[in-house]
C-alpha positions in Angstrom: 0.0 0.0 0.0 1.5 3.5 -1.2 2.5 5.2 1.9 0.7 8.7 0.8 -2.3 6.1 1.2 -1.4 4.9 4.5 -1.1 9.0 5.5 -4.8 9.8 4.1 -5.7 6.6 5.9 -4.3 7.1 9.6 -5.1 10.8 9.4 -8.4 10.2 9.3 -8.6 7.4 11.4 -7.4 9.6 14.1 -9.4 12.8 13.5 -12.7 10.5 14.4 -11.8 11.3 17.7 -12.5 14.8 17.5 -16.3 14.4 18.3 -15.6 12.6 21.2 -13.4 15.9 22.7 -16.2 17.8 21.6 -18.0 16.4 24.2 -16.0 17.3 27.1 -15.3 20.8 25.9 -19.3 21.2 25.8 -19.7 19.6 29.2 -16.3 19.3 31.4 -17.8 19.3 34.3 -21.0 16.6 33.9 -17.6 14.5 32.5 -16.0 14.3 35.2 -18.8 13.8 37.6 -19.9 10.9 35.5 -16.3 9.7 35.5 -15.9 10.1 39.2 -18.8 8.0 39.8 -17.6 5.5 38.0 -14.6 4.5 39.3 -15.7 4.8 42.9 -18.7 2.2 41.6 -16.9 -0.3 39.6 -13.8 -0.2 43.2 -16.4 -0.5 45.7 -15.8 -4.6 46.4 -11.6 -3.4 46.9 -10.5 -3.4 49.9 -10.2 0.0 50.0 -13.9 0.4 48.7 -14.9 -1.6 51.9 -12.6 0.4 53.8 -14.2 3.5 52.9 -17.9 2.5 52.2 -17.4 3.4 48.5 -21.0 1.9 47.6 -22.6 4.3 49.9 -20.6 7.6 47.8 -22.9 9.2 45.7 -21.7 12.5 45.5 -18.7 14.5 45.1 -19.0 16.1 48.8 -19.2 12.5 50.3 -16.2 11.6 48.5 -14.3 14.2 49.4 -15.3 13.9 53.1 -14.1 10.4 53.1 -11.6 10.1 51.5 -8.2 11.5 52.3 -6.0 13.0 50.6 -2.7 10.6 49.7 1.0 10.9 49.1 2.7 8.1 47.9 4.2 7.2 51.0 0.8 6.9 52.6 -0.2 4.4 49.4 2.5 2.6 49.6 1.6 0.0 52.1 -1.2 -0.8 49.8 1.2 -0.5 46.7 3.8 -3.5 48.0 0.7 -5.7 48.7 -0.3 -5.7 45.2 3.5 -6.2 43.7 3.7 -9.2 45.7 0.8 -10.4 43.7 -2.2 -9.5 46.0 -5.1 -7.7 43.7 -8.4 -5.9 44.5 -6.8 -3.9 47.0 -7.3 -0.4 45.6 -8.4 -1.2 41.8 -11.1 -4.0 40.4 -8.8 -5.4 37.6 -5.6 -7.1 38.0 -2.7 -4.8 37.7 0.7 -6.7 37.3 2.8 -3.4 35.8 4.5 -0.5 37.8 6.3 2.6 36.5 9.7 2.8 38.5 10.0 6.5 39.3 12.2 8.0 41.6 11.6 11.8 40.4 14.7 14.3 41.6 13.9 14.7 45.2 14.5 11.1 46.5 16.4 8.0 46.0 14.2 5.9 47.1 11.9 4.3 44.4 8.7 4.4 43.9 6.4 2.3 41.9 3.2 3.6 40.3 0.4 1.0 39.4 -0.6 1.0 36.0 -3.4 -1.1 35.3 -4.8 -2.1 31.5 -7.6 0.5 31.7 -5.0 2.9 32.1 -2.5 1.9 29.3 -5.5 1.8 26.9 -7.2 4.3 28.1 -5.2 6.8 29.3 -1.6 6.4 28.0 -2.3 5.4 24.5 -5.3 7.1 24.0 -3.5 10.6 24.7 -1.1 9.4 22.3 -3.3 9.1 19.9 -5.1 12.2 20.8 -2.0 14.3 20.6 -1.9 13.3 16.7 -5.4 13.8 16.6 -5.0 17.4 17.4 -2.2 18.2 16.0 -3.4 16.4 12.4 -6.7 18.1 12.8 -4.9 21.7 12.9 -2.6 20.9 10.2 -4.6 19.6 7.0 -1.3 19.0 5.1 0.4 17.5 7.1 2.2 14.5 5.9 3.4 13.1 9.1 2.7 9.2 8.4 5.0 9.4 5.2 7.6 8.7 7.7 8.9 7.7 11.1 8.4 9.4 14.3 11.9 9.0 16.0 11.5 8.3 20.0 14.2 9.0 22.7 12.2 7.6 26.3 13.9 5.8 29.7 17.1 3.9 29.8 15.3 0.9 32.4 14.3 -2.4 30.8 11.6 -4.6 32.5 12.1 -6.4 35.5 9.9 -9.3 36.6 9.1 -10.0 40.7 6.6 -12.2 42.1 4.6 -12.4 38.7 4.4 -8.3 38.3 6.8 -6.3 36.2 8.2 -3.1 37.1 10.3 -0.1 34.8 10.3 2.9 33.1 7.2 3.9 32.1 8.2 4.5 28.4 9.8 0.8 28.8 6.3 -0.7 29.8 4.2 1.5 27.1 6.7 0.5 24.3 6.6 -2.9 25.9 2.7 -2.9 25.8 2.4 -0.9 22.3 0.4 -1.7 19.6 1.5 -1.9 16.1 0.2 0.6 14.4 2.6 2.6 17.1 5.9 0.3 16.9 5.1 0.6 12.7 5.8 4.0 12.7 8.3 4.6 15.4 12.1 4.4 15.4 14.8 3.3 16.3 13.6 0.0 17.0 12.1 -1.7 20.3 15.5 -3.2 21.5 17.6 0.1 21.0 14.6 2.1 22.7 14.9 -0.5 26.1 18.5 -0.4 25.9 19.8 -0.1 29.8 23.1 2.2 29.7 22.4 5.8 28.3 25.7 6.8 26.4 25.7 2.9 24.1 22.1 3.1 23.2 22.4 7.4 22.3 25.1 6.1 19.5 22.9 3.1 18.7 20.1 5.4 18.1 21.9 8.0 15.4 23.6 4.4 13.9 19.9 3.1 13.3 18.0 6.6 12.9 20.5 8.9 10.7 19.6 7.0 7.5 15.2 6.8 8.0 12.9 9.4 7.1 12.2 11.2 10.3 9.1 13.4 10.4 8.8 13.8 14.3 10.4 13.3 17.4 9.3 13.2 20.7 10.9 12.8 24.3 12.0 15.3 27.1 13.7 18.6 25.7 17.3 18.3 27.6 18.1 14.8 26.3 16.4 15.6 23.4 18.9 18.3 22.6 21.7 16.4 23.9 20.6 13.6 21.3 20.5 16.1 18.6 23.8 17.8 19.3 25.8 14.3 19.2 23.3 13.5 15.8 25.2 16.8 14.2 28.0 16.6 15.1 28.4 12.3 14.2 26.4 13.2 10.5 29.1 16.6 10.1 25.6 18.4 9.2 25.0 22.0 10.1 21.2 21.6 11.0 18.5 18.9 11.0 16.6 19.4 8.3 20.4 18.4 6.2 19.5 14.9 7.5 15.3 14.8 7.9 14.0 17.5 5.2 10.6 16.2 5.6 10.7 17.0 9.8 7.5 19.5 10.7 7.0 18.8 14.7 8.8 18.1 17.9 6.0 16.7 20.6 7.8 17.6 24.1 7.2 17.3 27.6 8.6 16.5 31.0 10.5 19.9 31.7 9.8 23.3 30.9 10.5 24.1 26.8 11.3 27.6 27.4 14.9 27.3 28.2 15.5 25.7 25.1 13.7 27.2 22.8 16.4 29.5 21.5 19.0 26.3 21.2 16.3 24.4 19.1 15.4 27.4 16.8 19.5 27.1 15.7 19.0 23.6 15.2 15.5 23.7 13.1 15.8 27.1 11.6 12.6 26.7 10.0 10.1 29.3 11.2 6.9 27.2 10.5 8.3 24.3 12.3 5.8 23.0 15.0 6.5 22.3 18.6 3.8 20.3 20.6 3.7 20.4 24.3 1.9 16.9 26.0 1.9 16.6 30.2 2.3 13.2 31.0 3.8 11.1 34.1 3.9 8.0 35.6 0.6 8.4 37.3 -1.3 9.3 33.7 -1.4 11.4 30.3 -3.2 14.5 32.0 -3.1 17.3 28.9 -2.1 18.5 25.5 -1.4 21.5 23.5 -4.7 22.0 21.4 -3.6 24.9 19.2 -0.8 25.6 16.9 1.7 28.3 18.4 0.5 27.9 22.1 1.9 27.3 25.4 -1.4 26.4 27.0 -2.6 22.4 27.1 -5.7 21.3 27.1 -7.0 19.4 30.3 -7.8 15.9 29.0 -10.8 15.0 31.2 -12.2 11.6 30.0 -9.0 9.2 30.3 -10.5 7.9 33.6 -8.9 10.6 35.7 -10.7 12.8 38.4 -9.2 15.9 38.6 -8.8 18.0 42.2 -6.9 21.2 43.2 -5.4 22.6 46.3 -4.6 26.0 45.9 -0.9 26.7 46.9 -1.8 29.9 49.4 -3.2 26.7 51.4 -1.1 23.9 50.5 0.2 22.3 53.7 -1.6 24.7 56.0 -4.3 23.8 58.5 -6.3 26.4 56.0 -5.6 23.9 53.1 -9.0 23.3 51.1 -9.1 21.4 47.8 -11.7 21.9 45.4 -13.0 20.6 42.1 -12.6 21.9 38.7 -15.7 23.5 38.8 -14.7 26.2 41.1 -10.8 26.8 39.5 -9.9 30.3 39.0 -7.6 32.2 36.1 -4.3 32.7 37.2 -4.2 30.8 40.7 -1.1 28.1 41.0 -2.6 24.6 42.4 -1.2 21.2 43.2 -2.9 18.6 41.4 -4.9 15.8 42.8 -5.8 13.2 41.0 -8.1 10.1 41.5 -7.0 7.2 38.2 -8.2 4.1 36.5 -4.8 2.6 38.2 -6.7 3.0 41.5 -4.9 5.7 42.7 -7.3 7.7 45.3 -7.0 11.4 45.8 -3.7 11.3 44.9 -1.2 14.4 45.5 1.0 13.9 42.4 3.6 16.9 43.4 2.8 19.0 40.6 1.5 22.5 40.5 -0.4 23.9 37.3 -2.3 27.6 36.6 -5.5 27.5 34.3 -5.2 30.0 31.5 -8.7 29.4 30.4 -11.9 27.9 31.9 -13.6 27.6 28.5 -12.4 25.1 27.5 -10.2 24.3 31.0 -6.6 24.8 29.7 -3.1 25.0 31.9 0.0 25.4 32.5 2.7 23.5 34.8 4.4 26.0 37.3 6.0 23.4 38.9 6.5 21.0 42.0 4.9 21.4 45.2 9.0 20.8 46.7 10.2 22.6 44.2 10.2 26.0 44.8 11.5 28.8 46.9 9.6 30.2 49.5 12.7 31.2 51.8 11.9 34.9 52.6 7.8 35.0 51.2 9.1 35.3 47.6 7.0 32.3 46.6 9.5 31.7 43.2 8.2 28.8 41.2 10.3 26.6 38.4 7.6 28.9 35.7 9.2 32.6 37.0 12.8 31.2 36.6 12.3 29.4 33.6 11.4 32.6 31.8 13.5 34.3 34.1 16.7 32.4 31.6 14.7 32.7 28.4 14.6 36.3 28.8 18.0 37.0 29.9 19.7 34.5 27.4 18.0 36.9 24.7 18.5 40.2 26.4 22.3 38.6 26.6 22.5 36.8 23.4 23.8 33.7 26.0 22.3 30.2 25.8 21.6 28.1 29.1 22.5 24.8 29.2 21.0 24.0 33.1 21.1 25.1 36.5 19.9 25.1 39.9 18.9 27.6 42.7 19.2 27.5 46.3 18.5 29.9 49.1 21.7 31.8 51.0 19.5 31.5 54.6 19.9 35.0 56.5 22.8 34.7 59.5 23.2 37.5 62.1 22.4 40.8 59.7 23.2 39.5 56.5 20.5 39.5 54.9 19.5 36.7 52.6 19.3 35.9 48.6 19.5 33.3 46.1 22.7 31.2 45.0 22.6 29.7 41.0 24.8 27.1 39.6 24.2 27.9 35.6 25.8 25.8 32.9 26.3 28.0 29.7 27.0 26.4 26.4 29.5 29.1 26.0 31.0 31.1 29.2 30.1 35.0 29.2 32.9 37.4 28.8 31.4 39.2 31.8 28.8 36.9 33.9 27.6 40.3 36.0 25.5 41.5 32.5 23.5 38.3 32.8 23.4 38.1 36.6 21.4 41.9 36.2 19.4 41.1 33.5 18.1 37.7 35.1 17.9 39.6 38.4 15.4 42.1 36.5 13.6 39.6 34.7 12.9 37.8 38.4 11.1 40.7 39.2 9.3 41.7 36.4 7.5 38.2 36.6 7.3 37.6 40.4 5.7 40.8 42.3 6.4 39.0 45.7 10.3 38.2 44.4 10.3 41.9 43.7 9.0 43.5 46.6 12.1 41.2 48.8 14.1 43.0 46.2 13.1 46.1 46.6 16.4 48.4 47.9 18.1 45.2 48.6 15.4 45.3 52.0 15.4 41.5 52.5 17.2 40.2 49.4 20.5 40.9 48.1 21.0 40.8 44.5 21.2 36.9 43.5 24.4 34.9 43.2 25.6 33.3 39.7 28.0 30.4 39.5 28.9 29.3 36.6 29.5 25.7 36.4 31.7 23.5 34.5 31.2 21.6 31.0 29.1 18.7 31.8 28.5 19.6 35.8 25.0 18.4 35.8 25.4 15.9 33.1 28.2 14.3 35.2 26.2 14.5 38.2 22.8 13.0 37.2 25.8 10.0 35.5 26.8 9.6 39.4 23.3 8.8 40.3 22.9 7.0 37.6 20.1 8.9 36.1 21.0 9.8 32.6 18.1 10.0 30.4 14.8 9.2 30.3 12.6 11.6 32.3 15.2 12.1 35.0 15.7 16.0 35.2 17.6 18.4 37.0 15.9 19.9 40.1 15.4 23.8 39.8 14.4 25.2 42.5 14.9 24.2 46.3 14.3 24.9 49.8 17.3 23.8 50.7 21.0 23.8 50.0 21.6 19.7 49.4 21.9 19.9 45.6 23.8 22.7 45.6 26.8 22.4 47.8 26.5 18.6 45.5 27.1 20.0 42.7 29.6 22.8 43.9 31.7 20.2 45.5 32.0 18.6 42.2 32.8 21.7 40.4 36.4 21.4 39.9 36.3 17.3 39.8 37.5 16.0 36.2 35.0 12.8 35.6 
């Protein structure tokens, strides 16, 4: 079959869908009450159900009087009895695969069920539905005419007491159907291939010579990917080796950083970017609109959504509400209750809504990640723009980096301490240390006001870090590719003084 056929074909196939997120759009709310009611019906024999009285809940206020509010570490117990091969604990269907994520905050493991309802109905549907969108807004597109090249996790799967555990992009291309594995490269073995730096040159070996029309996967091994792709092929951009690319689908860490970097790589000013938010936990939104930072809240992949607004979080004021009664402009942390029978779960995130009609948002950031020091409430969003706009004021380009408080002692007065990797070391780093400084405050009123004639914050603290600091630090946890991301912002001082010790070390 002519692939131009197969293009027409899948294309349409996938812009059936379209109806369907009609529906929601029209009636988000009646969705999601429907949806909520569902799961608690079809879990009420678990032994959480029983636990809880889940056949007596028949509205959202009894739920959310019953039911707590969950970390992981307060699941967990439940977790470890289904990996040892327990089931109807917290979800009706047996679930025999976990996502192995250990985030940037902690060591320790954790493992997220993901049941079958979940991988059909969450994962790979919003896989699909990202095409859907993005082939629905781009009538020419001629995506299927090639391959859509994939960078995910570096973990294979691992087998214990009859349930499997890995990344999660190692258990969805484990689980994928073919239509997906068809039209993905590099192949199945390179993409579960354990240690990072072998399967990178494995991927440009098998990749190099295919007709690439897409790639997805996070945008700081993504560009790390591409830079080693150019500089192995001797080629001076990417569309030298993939003229037919036309979309990069992204997600994981903020794009904003990058942007500049990528624009040098693809200098093609009707190239499309795609932002998706995904995790371990589910597939929770994606960019609906060409040229837009906002993602549409995806609200019928069996996930009930919750919000705790952050002027509340963790106080014995905290209230958490539905989506129903969001507001514009307010930063929440996300609960979410799943098809993987995760119950009022607080998934760390924080997101704004840009729009209630339809509900679109934004990630700000991670309920631990963020500074809050001296009331300046900084989140990962302000200092991520914060670098776009002074690598462009500066004409420098940002590589990574890290901030930490410098605590008050006796009358010194506080501020905040960066470790920034540049891809080329300023001539004079005190041009960009004012012109992030300024861009701080011109996004963060609170940040600002601390500012304001140095009266509780000095001006902020640049270091500039080696080649390769972070690269070679995230190698010495072993946490090289994959979703694995530096930590941005912090409370305290760990990462830091981690990384400034090893900022004269030769690895």
């Amino acid at each position: 079959m002519p692939l131009t056929i197969i293009n027409s074909f899948a294309s349409w196939v996938l812009k059936q869908r379209i109806h369907q997120i009609e529906l929601f759009l029209k009636y988000p709310n009646e969705v999601q009450e429907e949806l909520l009611m569902n799961l608690i019906q079809s879990s009420k024999n678990t032994v959480l159900g029983k636990k809880y009285e889940y056949a007596s809940i028949n509205s959202y206020a009894t739920f959310s009087d019953r039911i707590p509010i969950s970390t992981y570490e307060e699941l967990q117990p439940l977790i470890e009895r289904t990996r040892k091969g327990e089931q109807n604990v917290f979800w009706e269907t047996p679930i025999k695969w976990f996502a192995k994520s250990s985030g940037t905050t902690n060591a320790k493991s954790k493992f997220i069920p993901v049941s079958n309802e979940a991988l059909e109905d969450c994962h790979y549907k919003g896989s699909k539905d990202l095409l859907c969108l993005y082939l629905n807004n781009n009538e020419d597109s001629e995506l299927f005419l090639g391959k859509s090249l994939r960078l995910g996790g570096s973990s294979q799967i691992y087998e214990d007491n009859n349930t499997f555990f890995g990344d999660l992009s190692a258990i969805l291309i484990e689980n994928m159907p073919i239509w997906a594995e068809f039209s993905s490269t590099p192949s199945n073995k390179i993409s579960l291939m354990s240690e990072w730096e072998t399967k990178i040159a494995a991927i440009i070996n098998e990749t190099k010579n295919e007709n690439v029309t897409s790639f997805a996967g996070v945008p700081s091994w993504m560009l790390v990917l591409m830079n080693k792709m150019l500089e192995e092929t001797g080629k001076g951009n990417l569309f030298e080796l993939w003229p037919n690319l036309e979309v990069y689908f992204h997600g994981g860490v903020n794009f904003e950083p990058y942007r500049e970097q990528y624009k040098k790589i693809l200098p093609k000013k009707d190239f499309k970017y795609y932002e998706i938010y995904n995790a371990s936990e589910g597939f929770f939104a994606i960019q609906d609109l060409n040229n837009s930072s906002d993602l549409l809240l995806m609200l019928d992949y069996g996930i009930f959504y919750e919000f705790i607004p952050m002027d509340t979080f963790g106080t014995p004021n905290q209230e958490v509400i539905r989506l129903a009664d969001v507001e514009l402009f307010k930063n929440y942390a996300l609960v979410i209750t799943t098809n993987s029978g995760l119950w009022r779960y607080l998934i760390g995130d924080t997101v704004r809504f840009t729009s209630l009609n339809p509900y679109r948002i934004r990630v700000t950031g991670r309920t631990k990640h963020h500074i809050n020091v001296f009331g300046e409430e900084l989140m990962v969003e302000n200092t991520d723009q914060a670098i776009a706009k002074a690598c462009k004021m500066t004409k420098m380009e940002v590589v990574d980096y890290t901030v930490a408080p410098i605590f008050m002692e006796g009358k010194e007065k506080g501020a905040h301490e960066w470790m920034i990797e540049f891809k080329d070391n300023p001539a004079d780093v005190s041009q960009f240390q004012k012109a992030l400084d300024e861009s701080i405050q011109s996004l963060n009123s609170d940040y600002e006001a601390k500012r304001y004639n140095n009266m509780t914050l000095n001006p902020l603290v640049i270091n500039v870090a080696r080649k390769n600091l972070f690269y070679d630090w995230l190698k010495g946890k072993n946490k090289l590719g994959g979703q694995h991301k530096i930590p941005r912002l912090s409370n305290q001082r760990d990462y830091l003084e981690q990384l400034k010790s090893m900022q004269f070390q030769t690895i």
